[in-house]
ZAMARGU-4260 file (C-alpha; in steps of 0.2 Angstrom, whole numbers, plus 5000, padded with zeros to 4 digits):
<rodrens>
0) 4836/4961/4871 | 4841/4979/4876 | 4837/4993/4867 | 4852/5004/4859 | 4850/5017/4872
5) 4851/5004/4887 | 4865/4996/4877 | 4873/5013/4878 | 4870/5018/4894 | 4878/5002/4900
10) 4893/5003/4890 | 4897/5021/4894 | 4889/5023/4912 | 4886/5009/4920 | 4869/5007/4921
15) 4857/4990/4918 | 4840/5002/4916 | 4834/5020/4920 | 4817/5026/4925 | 4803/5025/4909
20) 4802/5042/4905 | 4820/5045/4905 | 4819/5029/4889 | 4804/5039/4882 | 4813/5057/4882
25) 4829/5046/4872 | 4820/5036/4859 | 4808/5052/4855 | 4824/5062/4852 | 4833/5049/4841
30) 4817/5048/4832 | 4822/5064/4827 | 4807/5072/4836 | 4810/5090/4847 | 4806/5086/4866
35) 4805/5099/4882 | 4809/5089/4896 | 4806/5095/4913 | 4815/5086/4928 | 4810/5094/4944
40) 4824/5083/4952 | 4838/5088/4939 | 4842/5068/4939 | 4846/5062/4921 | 4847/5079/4913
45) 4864/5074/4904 | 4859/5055/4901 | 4843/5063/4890 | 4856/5071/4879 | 4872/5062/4883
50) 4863/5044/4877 | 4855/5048/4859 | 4869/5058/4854 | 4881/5044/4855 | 4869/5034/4846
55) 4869/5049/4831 | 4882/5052/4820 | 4890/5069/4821 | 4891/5079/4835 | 4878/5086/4848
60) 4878/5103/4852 | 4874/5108/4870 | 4870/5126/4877 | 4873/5129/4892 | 4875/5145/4902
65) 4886/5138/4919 | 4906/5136/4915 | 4907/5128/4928 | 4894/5112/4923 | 4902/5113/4905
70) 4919/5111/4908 | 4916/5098/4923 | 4905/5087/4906 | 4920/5090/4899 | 4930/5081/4910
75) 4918/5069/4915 | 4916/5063/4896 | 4935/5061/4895 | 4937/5050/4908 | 4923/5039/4899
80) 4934/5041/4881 | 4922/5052/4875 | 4929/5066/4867 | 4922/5084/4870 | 4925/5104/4867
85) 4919/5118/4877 | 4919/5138/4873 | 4918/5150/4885 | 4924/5167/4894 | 4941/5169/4892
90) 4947/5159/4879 | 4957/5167/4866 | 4948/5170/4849 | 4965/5156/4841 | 4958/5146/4856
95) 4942/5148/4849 | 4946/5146/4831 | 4955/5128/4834 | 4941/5122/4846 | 4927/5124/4832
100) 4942/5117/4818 | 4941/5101/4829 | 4922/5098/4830 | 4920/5101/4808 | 4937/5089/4805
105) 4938/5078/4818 | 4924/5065/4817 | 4928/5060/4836 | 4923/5075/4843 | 4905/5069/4849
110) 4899/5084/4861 | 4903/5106/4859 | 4898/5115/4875 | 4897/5134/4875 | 4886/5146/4881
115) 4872/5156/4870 | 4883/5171/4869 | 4895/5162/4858 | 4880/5155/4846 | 4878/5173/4838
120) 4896/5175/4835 | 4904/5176/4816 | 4915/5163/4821 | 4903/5150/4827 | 4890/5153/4813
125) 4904/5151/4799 | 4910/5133/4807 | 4892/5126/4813 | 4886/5126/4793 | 4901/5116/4790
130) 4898/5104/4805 | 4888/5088/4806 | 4876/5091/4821 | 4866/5075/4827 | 4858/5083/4841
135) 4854/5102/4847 | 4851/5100/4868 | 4847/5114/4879 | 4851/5115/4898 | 4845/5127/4908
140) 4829/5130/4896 | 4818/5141/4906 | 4832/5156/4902 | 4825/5157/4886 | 4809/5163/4894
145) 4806/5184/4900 | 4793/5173/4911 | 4806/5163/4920 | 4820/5166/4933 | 4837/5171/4926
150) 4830/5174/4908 | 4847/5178/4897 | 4840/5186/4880 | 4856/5177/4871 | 4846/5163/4872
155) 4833/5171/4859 | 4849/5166/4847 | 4845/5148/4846 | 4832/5148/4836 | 4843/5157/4822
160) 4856/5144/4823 | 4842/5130/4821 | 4837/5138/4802 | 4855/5132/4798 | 4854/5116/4804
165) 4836/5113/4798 | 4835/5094/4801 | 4843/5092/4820 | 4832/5088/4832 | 4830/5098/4848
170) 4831/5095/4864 | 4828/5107/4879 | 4828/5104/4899 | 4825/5111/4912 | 4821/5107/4932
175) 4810/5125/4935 | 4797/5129/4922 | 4779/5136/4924 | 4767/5133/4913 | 4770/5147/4903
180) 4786/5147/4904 | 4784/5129/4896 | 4774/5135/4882 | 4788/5151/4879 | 4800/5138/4878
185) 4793/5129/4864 | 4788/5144/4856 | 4806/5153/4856 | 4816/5137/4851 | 4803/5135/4837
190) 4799/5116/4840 | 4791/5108/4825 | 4775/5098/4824 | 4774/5082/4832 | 4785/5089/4846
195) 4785/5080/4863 | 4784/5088/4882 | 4789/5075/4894 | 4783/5084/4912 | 4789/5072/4930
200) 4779/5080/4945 | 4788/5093/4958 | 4781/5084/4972 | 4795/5076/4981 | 4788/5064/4993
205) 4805/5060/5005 | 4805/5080/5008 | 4798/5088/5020 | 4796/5107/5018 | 4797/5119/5032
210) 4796/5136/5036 | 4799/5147/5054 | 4797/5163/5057 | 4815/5168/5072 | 4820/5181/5079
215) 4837/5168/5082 | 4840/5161/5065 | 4852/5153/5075 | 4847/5144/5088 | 4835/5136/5075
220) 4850/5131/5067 | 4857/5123/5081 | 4840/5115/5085 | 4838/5106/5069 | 4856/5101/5067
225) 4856/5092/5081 | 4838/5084/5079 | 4843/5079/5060 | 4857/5071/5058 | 4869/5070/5040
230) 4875/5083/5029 | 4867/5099/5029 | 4870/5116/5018 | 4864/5134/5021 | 4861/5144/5010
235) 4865/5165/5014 | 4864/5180/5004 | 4881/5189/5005 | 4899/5181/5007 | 4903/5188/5027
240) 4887/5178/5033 | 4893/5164/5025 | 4910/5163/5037 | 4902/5168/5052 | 4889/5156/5051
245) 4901/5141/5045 | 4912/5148/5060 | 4900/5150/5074 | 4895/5132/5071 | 4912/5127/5073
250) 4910/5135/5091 | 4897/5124/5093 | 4906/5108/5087 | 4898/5104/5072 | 4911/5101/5057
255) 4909/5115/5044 | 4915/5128/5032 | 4910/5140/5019 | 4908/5144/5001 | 4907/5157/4989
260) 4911/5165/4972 | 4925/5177/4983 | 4937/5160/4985 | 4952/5157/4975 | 4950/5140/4964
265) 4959/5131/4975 | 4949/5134/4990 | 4931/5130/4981 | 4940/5114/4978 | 4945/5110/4992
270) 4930/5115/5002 | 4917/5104/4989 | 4928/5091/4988 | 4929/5088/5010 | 4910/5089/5011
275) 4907/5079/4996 | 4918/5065/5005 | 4909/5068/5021 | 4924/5077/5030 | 4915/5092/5034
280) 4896/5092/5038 | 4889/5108/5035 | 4894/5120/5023 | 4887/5137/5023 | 4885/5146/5006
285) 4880/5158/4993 | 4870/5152/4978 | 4886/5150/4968 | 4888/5133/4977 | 4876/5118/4973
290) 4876/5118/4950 | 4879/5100/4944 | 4886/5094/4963 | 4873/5079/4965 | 4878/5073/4982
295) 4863/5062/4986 | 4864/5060/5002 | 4861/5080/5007 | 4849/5079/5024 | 4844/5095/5026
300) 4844/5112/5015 | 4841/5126/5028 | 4838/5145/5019 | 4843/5158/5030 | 4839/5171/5019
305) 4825/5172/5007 | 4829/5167/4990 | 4823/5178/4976 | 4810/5166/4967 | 4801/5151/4972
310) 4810/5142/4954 | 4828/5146/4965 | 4819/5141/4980 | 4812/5123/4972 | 4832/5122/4963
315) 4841/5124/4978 | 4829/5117/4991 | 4832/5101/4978 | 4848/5095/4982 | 4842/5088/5000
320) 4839/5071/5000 | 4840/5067/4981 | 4843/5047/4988 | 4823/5045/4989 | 4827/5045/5011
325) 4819/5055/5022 | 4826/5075/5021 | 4823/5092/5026 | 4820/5108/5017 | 4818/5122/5030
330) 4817/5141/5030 | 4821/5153/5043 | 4815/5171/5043 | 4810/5185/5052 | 4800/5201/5051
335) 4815/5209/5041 | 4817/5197/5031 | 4799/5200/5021 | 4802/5220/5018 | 4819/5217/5014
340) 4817/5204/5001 | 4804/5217/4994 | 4817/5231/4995 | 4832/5221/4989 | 4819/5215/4974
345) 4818/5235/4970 | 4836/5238/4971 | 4839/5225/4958 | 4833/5234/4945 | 4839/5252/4945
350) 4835/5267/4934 | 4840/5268/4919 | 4850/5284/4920 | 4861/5272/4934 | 4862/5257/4920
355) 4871/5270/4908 | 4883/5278/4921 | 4889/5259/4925 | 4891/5255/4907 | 4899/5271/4903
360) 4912/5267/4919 | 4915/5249/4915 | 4919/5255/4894 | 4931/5267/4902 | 4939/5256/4913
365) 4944/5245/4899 | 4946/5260/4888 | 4935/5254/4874 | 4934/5268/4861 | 4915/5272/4854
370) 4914/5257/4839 | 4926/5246/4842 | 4922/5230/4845 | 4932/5220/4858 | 4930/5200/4855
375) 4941/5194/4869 | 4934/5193/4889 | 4945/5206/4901 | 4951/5202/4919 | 4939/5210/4929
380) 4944/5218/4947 | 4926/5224/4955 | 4937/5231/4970 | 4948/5243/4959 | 4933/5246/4949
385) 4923/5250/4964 | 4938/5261/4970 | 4941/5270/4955 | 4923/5275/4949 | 4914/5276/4965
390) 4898/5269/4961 | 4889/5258/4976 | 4892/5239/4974 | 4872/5236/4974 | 4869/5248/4959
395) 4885/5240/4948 | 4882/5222/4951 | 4863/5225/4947 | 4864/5238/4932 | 4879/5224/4926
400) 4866/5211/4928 | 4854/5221/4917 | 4865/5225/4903 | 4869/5206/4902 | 4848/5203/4901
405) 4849/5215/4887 | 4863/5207/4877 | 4877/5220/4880 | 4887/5212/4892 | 4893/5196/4898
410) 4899/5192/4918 | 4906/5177/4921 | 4909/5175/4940 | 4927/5169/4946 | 4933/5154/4939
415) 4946/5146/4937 | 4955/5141/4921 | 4974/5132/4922 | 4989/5139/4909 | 4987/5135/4891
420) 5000/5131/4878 | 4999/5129/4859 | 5014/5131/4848 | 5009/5141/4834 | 5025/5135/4821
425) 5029/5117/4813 | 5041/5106/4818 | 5059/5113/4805 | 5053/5131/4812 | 5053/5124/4831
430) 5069/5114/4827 | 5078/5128/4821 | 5075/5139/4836 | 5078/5128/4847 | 5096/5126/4838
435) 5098/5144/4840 | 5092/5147/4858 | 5101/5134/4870 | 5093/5142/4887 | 5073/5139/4878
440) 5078/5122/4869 | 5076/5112/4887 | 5059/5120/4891 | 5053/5117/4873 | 5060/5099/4876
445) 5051/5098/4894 | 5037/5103/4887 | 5035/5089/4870 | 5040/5076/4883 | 5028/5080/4899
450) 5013/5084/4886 | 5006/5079/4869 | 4995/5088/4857 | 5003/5104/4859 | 5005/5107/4839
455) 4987/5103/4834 | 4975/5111/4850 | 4979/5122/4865 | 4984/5111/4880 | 4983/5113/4897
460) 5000/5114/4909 | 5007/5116/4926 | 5017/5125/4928 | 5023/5117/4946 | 5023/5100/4938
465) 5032/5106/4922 | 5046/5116/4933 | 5049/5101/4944 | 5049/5090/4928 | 5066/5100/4923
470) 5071/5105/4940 | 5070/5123/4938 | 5062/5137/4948 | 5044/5142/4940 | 5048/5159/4940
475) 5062/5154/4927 | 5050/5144/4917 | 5037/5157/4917 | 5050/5167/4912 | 5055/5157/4897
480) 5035/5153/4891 | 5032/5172/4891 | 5048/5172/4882 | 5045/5161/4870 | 5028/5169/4867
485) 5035/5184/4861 | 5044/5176/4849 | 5029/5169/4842 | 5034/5152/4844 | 5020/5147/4855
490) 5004/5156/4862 | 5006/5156/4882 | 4989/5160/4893 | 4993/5161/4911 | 4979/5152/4923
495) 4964/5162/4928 | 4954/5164/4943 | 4946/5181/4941 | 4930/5184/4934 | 4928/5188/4914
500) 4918/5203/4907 | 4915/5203/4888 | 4906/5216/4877 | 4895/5207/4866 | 4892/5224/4854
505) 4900/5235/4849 | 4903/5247/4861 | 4888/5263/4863 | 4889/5281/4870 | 4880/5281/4886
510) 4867/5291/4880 | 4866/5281/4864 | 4864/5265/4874 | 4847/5256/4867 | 4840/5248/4883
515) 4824/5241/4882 | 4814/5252/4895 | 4800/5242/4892 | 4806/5228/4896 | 4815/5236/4912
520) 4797/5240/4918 | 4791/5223/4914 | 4805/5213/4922 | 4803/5224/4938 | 4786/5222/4939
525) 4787/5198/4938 | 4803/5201/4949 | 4791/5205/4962 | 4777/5195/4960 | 4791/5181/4962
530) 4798/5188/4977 | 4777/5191/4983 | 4777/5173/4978 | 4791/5169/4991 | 4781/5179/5004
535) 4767/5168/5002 | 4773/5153/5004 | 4785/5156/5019 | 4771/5167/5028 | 4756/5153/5025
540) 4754/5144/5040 | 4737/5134/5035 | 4741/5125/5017 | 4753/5113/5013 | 4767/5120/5007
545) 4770/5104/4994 | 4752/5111/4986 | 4761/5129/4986 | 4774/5125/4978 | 4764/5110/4965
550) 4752/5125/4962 | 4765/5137/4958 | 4773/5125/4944 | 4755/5120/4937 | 4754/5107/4946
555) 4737/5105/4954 | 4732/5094/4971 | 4723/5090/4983 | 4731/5079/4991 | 4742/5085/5004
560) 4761/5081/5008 | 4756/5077/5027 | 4774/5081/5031 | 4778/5099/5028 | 4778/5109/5045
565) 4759/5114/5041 | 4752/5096/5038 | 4760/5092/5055 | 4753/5107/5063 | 4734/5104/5055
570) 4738/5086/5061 | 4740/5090/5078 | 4727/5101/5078 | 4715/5089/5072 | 4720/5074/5083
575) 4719/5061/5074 | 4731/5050/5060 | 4734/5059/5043 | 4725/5043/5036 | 4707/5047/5046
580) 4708/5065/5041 | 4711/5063/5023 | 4698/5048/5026 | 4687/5064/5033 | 4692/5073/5018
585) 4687/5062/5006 | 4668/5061/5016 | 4665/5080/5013 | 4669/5080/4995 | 4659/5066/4993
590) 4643/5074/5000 | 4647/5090/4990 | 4649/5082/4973 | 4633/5084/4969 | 4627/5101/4977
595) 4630/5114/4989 | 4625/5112/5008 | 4625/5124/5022 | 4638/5120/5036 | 4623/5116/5049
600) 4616/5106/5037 | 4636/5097/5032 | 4637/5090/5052 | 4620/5082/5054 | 4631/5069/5039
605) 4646/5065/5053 | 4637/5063/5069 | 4650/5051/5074 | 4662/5066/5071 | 4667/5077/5086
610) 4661/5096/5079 | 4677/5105/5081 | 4688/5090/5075 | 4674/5093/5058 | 4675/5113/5060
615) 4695/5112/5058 | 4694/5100/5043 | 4682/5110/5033 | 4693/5127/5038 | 4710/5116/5033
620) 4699/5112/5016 | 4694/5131/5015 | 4711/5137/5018 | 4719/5124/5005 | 4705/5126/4990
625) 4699/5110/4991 | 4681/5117/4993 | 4676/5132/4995 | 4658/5147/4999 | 4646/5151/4985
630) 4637/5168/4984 | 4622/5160/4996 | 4636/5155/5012 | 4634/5137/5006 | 4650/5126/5005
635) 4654/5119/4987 | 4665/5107/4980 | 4678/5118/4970
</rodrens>
């Protein structure tokens, strides 16, 4: 007999069984227990909450700090009749107001996405004591952690919101977490006793990490493409190299095209959806491309640039070969690239006197008075902003990027949100208006017949579709919305594809500004052992670079992968089958599980063992911590 969770997977995905932990994760959390999760793969992270909270009355609550993932749950749930809400960047506060009025009286409303900026808000704090939450799930979990990669101190909120809703049960997930970063994450959502920690290893054995140090990135390119057939993306730094890589490979007659936050809506979509669907082959892009895309039959993941941390690495070097078949993960660098990741890890965090200057700018160019308190997001235009107030790119992205650590600001990168429509009066109000105003009663009419809901919620139009519908231009039917909007019969928001600032204080003077200098210094200082991190792993030429990465996580071996670009080397090297030199391996420990031995002494054990075939496995053992010199010279099992 199934269990209710298999019963619901069924019914609403399709699915007979799922892997045992995934089962284990669900029935601890509707035991009601709190539960970290970590999925190196990122597979299943939205059937570990999805699941139990349909199961549970009420409805779940999940935090999340990617629009883009939150609305496409949103869209995904409704196409399975599962009704959901998402707040974010750029709603209005009516918007708002509506969305969170649905999840406290409408019992169908099973899911409420937003980010952790909105958990501290009045708004949200007033409606979530009147809600029934069933479930509290947390994506992205190693944000809440100073330890971890893109740590977002709004985070830090959640544990607040859980005091008023004492009896939910937690869960948090995430695909990149140390082991402290694991522990910070049970210690800053406040799990209870008797909490669980479900850990699924980061060794992937269908991927084969690489890394090669070329002076012609491309060529290399060229080389693997051709050797490895299948989908492919490559990952840059900055948006230029992202079209002249996809547009040099065009040259050479390989199907490909690029991606970045700079593209309109339109063209993201387009771009994703031809290489999803296997139209175009490669796709070269920045690391805006990849959240929540699980194409599973990704080939190779070539980084051409070095990525920041080994936790971006691991997420992005992740989406090759997620079909369990044979994949590629490769990095190309050169010389450059090692002191340039160490002075673009500097540049990220600038002085302090630069941080205020960019705030003062950006209050400016919104002209925000010293106080106030702005609750809506504002159209941002980096290029006019850039233009106006002079300050270099680098220094404003990177202060803006800090002030968002420190809880002053919000960025959300270009996205794209269609035109809304809610009519704000009652159907006698609307009737006698239209009556009255002959030239808005057929778009109000256009409008009841081509969509439903519009009294009770915001909801979505097009304003194409909608002016074809009544065979009018748009620019006539915008006309008539904007119109009709300031008349106060409706609330009209235009479609958006720009990116959304927000102030999440009230606004400082410059010098008033309380940044945490402390935390500056800190934050510099882990930036750069990460990025030392990155330096490692790509300039190690003698140990696996599965037990780098393994080791990184917490995740100690000594088994090696045998199919990274070093196992293959020390392979070759040793001439013989990976199985006679783990075999070999194995030998060596055996004779130094009890005590030490000098190396003369080791090879009088392996007579049958050609010396230098012996001398490279001890030094491949050396190199890989597998055993290691005592004070006396003598080699120990470690």
């Amino acid at each position: 007999m199934p269990t209710l969770p298999q019963q619901i997977l069924k019914k609403y995905w399709g699915y007979d069984s799922f892997r045992a932990m995934q089962e284990e994760i669900i029935n601890c959390v509707l035991e009601k227990n709190d539960t970290l999760a970590l999925l190196p793969t990122g597979g299943g992270k939205s059937i570990c909450f999805q699941v139990p909270a349909m199961a549970l009355e009420g409805v779940c609550i999940v935090v999340t700090p990617l629009i883009a993932l939150m609305k496409d749950q949103v869209f995904q749930l409704g196409k399975r009749g599962i009704s959901a809400k998402a707040i974010y960047s750029g709603m209005s506060k009516r918007e708002i107001d509506i969305a969170l009025d649905n999840c406290v009286y409408n019992k169908n409303i099973k899911f409420l996405y937003l980010s952790p900026e909105r958990l501290k808000t009045d708004l949200f704090q007033q409606r979530v004591a009147k809600m029934n939450v069933s479930l509290l799930a947390i994506d992205e979990a190693h944000c809440i952690s100073q330890w971890g990669y893109n740590f977002r101190p709004a985070y830090l909120e959640i544990a607040a919101i859980r005091e008023k809703i004492p009896n939910v049960p937690c869960i948090a997930l995430t695909a990149t977490a140390t082991l402290q970063v694991r522990q910070d994450i049970q210690d800053k959502l406040d799990f209870r006793e008797g909490s669980e920690v479900f850990t699924k290893s980061f060794s992937r054995e269908n991927l084969s990490y690489s890394a090669f140090l070329k002076e012609n990135k491309n060529q290399k390119i060229l080389q693997i493409l051709n050797n490895v057939k299948g989908t492919g993306i490559i990952y840059v730094r900055n948006r230029k190299q992202c079209k002249d890589i996809a547009l040099w490979l065009r040259q050479q007659k390989i199907s490909a095209d690029f991606y970045h936050a700079g593209l309109t809506h339109a063209q993201r979509n387009h771009v994703q959806e031809s290489w999803i669907d296997g139209k175009i082959r490669v796709i070269a892009a920045t690391n805006a491309f990849g959240m929540g895309i699980d194409k599973p039959d990704v080939r190779t993941v070539i980084h051409i640039d070095l990525p920041d941390s080994l936790e971006a690495y691991y997420q992005e070097a992740g989406r090759a070969g997620r079909d369990e078949k044979k994949a590629y993960a490769i990095s190309i660098f050169d010389k450059g690239d090692l002191i340039n990741l160490e002075k673009k890890t500097k540049q990220a965090h600038p002085e302090p006197k630069i941080i205020r200057k960019v705030y003062q700018a950006l209050a400016n160019y919104f002209k925000i008075a010293v106080g106030s308190f702005p609750m809506e997001s504002f159209d941002f235009d980096m290029s006019e902003f850039f233009r106006r107030f002079s300050i270099p790119y680098i220094e404003t992205y990177n202060s803006i990027k800090i002030l968002e650590e420190q809880g002053f600001l919000q960025l959300s990168e270009s996205f794209y949100t269609p035109s809304k429509v809610w009519i704000k009066v009652d159907n006698a109000t609307l009737y006698n208006f239209q009556i009255v105003n002959p030239k808005s009663d057929t778009v109000i009419k256009g409008l009841l017949r081509a969509y439903g809901g519009a009294f009770q919620q915001f909801i979505s139009i097009s304003e194409q579709q909608l002016s074809r519908f009544l065979k009018m231009q748009k620019m006539e039917l915008v006309a008539q919305l904007n119109y009709l909007a300031q008349q106060n019969i409706l609330d009209y928001q235009p479609q958006k594809d720009v990116p959304q600032l927000s102030f999440l204080t009230a606004r400082y003077t410059a010098n008033d500004l309380p940044l945490d200098l402390e935390l500056l210094k800190t934050r510099k200082k882990e930036a750069l052992q990460k990025a030392f991190s990155v330096i490692n792993y790509v300039s190690n030429d003698m140990r696996c670079r599965t037990q780098i990465l393994l080791h990184y996580f917490g995740e100690k071996t000594n088994e090696i992968c045998g199919v990274c670009d070093t196992c293959i080397k020390n392979k070759k090297a040793l001439g013989f089958s990976n199985k006679n030199n783990k075999d070999l391996k194995n030998q060596v420990l055996e004779k130094l599980s009890s005590n030490s031995i000098p190396v003369h002494q080791l090879t009088t054990h392996f007579i049958s063992i050609d010396a230098k075939i012996l001398g490279k496995a001890i030094q491949e053992m050396v190199a890989v911590g597998m055993i290691g010199y005592d004070k006396m010279g003598n080699l120990v099992k470690k």
